[in-house]
C-alpha positions as a printed Julia matrix, in Angstrom:
438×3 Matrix{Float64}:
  10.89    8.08  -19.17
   9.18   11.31  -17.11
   6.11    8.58  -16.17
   8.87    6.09  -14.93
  10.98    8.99  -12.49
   7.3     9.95  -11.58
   6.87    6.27   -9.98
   9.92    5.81   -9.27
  10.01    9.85   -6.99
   6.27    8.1    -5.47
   8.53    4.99   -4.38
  10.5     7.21   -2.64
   8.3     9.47   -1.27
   6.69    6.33    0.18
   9.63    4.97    1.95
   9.63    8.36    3.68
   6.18    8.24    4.67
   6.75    4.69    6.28
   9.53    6.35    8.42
   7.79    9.03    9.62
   5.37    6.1    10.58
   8.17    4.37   12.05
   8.33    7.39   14.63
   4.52    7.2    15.39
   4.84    3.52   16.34
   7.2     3.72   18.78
   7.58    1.56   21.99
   9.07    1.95   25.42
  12.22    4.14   25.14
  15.33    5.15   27.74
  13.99    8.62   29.16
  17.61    9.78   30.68
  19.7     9.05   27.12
  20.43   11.98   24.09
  17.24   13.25   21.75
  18.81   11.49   18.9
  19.47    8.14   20.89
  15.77    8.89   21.32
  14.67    8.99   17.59
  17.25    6.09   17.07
  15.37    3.9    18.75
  11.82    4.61   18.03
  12.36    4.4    14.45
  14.05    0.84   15.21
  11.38   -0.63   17.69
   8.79    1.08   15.18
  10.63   -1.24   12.36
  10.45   -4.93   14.84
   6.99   -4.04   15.49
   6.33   -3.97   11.65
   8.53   -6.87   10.81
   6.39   -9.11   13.68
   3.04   -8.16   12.43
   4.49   -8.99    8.9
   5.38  -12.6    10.47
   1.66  -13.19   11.93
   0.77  -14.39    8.47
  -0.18  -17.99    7.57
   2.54  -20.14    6.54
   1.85  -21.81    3.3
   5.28  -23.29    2.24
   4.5   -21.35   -1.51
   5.77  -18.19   -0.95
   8.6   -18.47   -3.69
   7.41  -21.03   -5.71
   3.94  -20.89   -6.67
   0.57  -20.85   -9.24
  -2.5   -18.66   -8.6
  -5.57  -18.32  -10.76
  -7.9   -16.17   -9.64
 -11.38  -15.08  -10.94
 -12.78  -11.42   -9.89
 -16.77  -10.27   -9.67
 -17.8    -6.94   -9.07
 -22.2    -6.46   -7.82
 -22.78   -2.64   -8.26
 -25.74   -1.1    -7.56
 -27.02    2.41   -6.8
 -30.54    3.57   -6.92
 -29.52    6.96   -6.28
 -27.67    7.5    -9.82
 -29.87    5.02  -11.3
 -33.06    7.26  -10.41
 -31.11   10.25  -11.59
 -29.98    8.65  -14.84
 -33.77    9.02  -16.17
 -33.64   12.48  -15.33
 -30.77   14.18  -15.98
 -28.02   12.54  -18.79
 -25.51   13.82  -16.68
 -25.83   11.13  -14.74
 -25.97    8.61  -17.41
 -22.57    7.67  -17.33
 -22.36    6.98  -13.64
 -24.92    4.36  -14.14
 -23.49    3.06  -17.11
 -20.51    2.7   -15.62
 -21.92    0.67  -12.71
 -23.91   -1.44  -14.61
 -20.88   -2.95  -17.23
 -18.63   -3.67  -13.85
 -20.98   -5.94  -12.38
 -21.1    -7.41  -16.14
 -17.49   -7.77  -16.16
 -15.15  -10.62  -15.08
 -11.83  -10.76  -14.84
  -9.74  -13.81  -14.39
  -5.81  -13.76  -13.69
  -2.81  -16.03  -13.52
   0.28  -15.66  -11.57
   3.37  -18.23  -11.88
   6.2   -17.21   -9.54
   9.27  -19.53  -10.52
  12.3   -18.76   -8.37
  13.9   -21.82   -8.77
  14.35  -21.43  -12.68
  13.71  -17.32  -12.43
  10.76  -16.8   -14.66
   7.84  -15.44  -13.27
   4.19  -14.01  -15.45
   1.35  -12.23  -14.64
  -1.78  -12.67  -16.71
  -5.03  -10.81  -16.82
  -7.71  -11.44  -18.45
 -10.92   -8.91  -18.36
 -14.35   -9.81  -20.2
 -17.37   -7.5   -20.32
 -20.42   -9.92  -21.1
 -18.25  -12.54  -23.2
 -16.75   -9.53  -25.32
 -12.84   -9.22  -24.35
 -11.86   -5.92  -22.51
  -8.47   -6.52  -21.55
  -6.04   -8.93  -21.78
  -2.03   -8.51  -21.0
   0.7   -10.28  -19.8
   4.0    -9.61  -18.02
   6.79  -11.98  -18.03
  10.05  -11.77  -16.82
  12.52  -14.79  -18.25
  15.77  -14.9   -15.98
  17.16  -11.33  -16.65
  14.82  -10.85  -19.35
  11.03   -8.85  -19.31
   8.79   -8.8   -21.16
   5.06   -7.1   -22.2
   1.95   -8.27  -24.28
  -1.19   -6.03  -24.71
  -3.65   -7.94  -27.13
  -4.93   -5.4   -29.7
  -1.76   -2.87  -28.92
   1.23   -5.13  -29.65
   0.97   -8.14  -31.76
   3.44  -10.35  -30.04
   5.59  -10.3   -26.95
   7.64   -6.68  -26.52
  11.0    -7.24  -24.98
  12.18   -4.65  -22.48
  15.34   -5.34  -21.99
  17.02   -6.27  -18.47
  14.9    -7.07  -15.13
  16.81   -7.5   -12.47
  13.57   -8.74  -10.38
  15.46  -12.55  -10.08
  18.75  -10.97   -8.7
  17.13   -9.84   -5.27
  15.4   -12.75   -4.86
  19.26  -15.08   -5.79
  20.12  -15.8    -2.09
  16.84  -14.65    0.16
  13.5   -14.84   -0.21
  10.71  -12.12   -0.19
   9.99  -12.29    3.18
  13.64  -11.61    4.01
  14.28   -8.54    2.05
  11.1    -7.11    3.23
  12.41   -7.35    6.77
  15.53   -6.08    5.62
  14.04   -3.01    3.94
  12.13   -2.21    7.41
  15.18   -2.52    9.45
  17.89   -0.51    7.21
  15.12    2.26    6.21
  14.8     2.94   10.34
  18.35    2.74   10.94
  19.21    5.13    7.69
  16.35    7.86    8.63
  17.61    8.16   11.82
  21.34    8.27   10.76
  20.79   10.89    8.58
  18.47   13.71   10.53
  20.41   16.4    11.57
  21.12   16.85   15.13
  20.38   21.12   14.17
  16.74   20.32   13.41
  16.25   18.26   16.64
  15.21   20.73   20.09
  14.33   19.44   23.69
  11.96   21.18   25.63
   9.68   19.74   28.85
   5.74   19.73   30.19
   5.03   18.76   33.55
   5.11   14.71   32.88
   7.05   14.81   29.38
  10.19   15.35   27.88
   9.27   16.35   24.54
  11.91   15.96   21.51
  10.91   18.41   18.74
  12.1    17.4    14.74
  11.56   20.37   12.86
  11.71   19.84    9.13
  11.54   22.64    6.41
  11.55   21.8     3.3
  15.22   22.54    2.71
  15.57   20.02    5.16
  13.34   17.93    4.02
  14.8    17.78    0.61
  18.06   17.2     1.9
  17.35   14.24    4.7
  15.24   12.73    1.43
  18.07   12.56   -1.2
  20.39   11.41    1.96
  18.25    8.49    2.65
  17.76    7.53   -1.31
  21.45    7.66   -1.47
  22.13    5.3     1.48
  19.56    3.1    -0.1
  21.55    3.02   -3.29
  25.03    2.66   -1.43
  23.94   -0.81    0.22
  24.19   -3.33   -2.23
  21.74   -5.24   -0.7
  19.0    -2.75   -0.42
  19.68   -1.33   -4.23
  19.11   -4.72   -5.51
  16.24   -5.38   -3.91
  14.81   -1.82   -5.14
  16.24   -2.15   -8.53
  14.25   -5.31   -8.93
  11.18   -3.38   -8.43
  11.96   -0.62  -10.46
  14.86   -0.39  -13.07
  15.15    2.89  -13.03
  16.11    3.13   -9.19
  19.92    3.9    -9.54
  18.47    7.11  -11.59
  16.05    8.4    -8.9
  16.23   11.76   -6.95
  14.19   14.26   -5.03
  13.86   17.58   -6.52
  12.52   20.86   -5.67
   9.8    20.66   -7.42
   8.55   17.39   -5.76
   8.13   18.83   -2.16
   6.83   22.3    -3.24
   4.29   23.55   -0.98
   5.28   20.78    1.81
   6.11   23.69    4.11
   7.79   23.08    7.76
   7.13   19.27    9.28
   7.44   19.47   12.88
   7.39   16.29   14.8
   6.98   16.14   18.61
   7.61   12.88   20.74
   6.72   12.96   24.0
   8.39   10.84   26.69
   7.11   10.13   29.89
   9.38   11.5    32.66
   8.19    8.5    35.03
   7.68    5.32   33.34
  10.49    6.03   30.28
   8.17    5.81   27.67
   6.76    7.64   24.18
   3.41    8.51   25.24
   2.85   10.44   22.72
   3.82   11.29   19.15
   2.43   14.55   17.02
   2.92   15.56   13.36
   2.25   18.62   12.15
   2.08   19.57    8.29
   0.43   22.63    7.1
  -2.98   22.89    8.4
  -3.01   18.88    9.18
  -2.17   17.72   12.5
  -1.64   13.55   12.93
  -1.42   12.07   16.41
  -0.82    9.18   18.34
  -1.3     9.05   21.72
  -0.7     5.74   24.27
  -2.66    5.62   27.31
  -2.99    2.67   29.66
  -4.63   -0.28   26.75
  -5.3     1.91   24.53
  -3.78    3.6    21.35
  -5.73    6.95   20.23
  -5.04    8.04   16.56
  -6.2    11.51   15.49
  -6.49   13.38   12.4
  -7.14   17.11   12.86
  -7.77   20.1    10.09
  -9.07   23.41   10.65
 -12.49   22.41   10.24
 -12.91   19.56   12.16
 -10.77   16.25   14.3
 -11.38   12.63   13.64
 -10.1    10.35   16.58
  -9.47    6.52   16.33
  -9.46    5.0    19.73
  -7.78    1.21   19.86
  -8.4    -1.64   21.77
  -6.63   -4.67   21.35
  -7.32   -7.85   23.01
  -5.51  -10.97   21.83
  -7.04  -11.75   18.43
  -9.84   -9.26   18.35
  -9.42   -5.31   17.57
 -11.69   -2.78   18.56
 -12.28    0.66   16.98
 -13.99    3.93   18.06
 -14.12    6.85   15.87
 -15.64    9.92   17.88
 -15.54   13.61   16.53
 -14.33   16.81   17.79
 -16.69   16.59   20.37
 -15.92   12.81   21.26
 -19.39   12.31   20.16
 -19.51    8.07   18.5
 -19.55    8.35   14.49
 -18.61    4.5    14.28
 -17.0     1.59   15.22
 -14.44   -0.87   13.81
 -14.11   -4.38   14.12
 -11.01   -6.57   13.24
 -10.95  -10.25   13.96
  -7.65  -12.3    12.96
  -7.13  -15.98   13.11
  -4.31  -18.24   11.65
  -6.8   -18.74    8.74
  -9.53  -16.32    8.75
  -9.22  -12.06    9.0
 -12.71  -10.09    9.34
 -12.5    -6.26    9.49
 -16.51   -4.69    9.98
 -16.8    -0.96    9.57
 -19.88    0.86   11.02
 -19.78    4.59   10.48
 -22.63    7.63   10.88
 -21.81   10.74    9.75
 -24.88   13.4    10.0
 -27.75   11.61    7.49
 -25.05    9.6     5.56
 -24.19    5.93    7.03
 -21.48    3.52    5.84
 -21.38   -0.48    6.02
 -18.47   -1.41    4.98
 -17.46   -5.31    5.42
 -13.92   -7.33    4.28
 -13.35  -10.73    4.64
 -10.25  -13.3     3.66
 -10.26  -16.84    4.34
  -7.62  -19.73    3.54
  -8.79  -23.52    3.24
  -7.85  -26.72    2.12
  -4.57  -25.82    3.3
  -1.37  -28.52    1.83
   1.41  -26.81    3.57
   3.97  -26.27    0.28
   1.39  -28.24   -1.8
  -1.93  -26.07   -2.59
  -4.5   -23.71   -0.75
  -7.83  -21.65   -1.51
  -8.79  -18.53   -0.55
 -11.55  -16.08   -0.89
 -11.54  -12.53    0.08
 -14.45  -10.68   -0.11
 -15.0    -6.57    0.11
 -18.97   -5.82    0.75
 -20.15   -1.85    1.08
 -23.1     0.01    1.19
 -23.73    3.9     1.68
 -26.84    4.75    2.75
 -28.54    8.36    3.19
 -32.01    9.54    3.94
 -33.16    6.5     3.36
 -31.94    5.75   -0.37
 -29.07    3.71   -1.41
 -26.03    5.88   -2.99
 -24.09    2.47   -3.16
 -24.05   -1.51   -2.63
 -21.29   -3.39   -3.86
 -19.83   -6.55   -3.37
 -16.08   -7.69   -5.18
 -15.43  -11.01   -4.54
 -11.61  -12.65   -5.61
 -11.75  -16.61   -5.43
  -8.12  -17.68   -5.59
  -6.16  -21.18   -6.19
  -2.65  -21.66   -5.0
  -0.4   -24.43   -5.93
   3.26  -25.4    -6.91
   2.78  -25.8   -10.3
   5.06  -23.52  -11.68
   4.93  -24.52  -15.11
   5.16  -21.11  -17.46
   5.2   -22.39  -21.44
   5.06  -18.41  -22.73
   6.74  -18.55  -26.3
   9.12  -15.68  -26.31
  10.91  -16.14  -29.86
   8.62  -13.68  -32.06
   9.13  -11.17  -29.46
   9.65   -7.3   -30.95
  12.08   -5.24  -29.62
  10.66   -2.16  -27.5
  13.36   -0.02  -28.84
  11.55   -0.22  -32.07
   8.52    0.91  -31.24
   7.06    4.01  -32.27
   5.5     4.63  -29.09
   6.93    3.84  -25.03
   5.15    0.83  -23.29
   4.04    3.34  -21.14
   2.51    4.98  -24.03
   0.7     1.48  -25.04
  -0.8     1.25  -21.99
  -2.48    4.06  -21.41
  -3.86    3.94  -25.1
  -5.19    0.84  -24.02
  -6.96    1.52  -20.86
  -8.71    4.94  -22.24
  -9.98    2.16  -24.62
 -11.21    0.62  -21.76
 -12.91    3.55  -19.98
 -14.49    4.34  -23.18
 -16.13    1.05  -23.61
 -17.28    0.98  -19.5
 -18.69    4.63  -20.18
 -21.11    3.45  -23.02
């Protein structure tokens, strides 16, 4: 039960984060209207803007109803821990460890079945032949249940899943927009108009949220119990986690937050956020608009990292500078109806980093079948020696065979277990660890 109100606290915590982000992604505003008018709309052009990037995706017609089998490879190589691994046994393990991934493979199957409300989740890990891990998750109408070969001999049943229920009269898609919109409109509704000041530069108005974290607990819980009070929005959440209707903030979970303070600054000319700043402790986030571009910054004591972005049409452009707006790298991103490239080239002092992803659809049978590959390459280089190179590649089949035979009647009741599923789990994957580490 305490791992489940730890996720389910992270869920929340989450949902904040995302409308704090809200505020950072702002668009063009009315300068002559009330601070919270202000925040009001930010937070809901912040959630369109989200909702339309969602959109861009391909349309496959097997959103809902659909079969995917998968098979994952992971290439790991280091001759900087390998070299050290003949020297010093500390080291031993690191190269162990590298070695058994790129001998593992892992191949999964997911059947989503909204029409008759079953969907499972299978994965099955091999290292050289010799089974790793294998478990399943299946949910049957209102009904879920867990198998972890070697932990539980048949099929545990764990009671009600209300995962079907949000999904009865929309689809994914449509409660995902729904959770951006009613998030923005909630966070605003519920910051206090007390922790809001107005002050002024010579081209901004600048509206100041200040949040300590009295406040912060408090506009938290608010927003978690607005969540809950729309029916629509708890359903949705409860199918995701059961144990949402139980959730709340505590003390405990924001200790050592301190004060938030987040400045917007609006553009006493052209009526628009220019600027947006976050302040936490000794981090400082901001996000500043300025003609074309949008300049993201992350600043500590010790140093600022600044990611300037250029967007034309289907192609992004990234430059990450340093305190000193000296170049330390440059990002890529290349998007087509089919085909989405990111390219990462980054120099810090003697240390560089190539980092490359890549997913591509084909054979696309709009509501029919589709592949795709996605591929993640990277490789860390410094004075000269290679600390990593690794490629994970995930080849993936979609179709509308929804077709789940899972056979259910042996199933044990979790309630009669001696230990949680929770508890299963995590005795199984220390197995795991154990096995990669020798």
């Amino acid at each position: 039960m305490e791992r489940k109100e730890k996720k389910g606290k992270g869920l929340i915590k989450f949902l904040f984060f995302i409308a704090i982000i809200c505020l950072v992604l702002g668009g063009l505003l009315t300068f002559l209207t009330s601070p919270k008018y202000v925040i009001e709309n930010t937070l809901k052009t912040a959630s369109t803007n989200a909702i339309e990037m969602y959109n861009k995706q391909q349309e496959t017609g097997l959103t809902e109803n659909y079969k995917k089998e998968g098979k994952l490879r992971i290439d790991l190589k280091s001759d900087y821990y390998t070299g050290l691994s003949t020297m010093n046994e500390e080291y031993q393990s690191i190269s162990k460890v590298l070695e058994n991934l790129s001998n593992t493979e892992t191949d999964y199957t997911i059947i989503h079945d909204k029409k008759n409300q079953k969907r499972l989740i299978h994965i099955d890990t091999k290292l050289k032949d010799t089974p790793l891990l294998n478990a399943k998750h299946l949910i049957d109408n209102a009904t879920e249940y867990y198998y972890i070969e070697g932990i539980t001999p048949t099929y545990i049943n764990n009671g009600n899943n209300n995962y079907f229920e949000s999904l009865s009269t929309t689809t994914s898609k449509e409660n995902i927009e729904y959770l951006l919109t009613r998030l923005a409109e909630i966070t605003s509704n519920n910051i206090d108009e007390n922790t809001i000041s107005t002050s002024y530069d010579t081209s901004h108005k600048i509206i100041t949220i200040t949040l300590t974290e009295k406040d912060l607990l408090t506009l938290e819980n608010k927003i978690l119990k607005d969540l809950k009070n729309d029916d629509r929005a708890n359903t949705i959440l409860t199918g995701y986690n059961p144990d949402f209707e139980k959730m709340k903030i505590t003390q405990e979970d924001i200790k050592g937050t301190k004060t938030i303070t987040v400045n917007i600054y609006v553009d006493k000319v052209f009526s628009q956020v220019n600027k947006v700043e976050i302040n936490n402790k000794d981090n400082t986030y901001t996000y500043t608009k300025e003609n074309n571009r949008e300049i993201y910054t992350y600043k500590t004591k010790e140093q600022a990292v600044n990611f300037i972005v250029q967007k034309n049409d289907k192609r992004t452009e990234i430059e990450i500078t340093n305190e000193d707006d000296e170049n330390i790298g440059n990002i890529t991103i290349t998007q087509t109806d089919t085909n989405y490239d990111v390219l990462a080239e980054i120099n810090i002092e003697d240390t560089s980093y190539s980092i490359g992803y890549n997913h591509q659809l084909t054979n696309l049978k709009v509501g029919k079948s589709y592949d795709s590959t996605t591929s993640i390459s990277m490789k860390v280089t410094s004075n000269e020696t290679t600390l990593i190179d690794g490629l994970v590649v995930l080849e993936q089949k979609t179709s509308n065979d929804t077709k789940i035979t899972e056979d259910t009647s042996t199933s044990t009741l979790a309630s009669s277990l001696d230990n949680s599923i929770d508890d299963l789990l995590a005795q199984k994957m220390t197995t795991v660890i154990m096995t990669l580490l020798s």
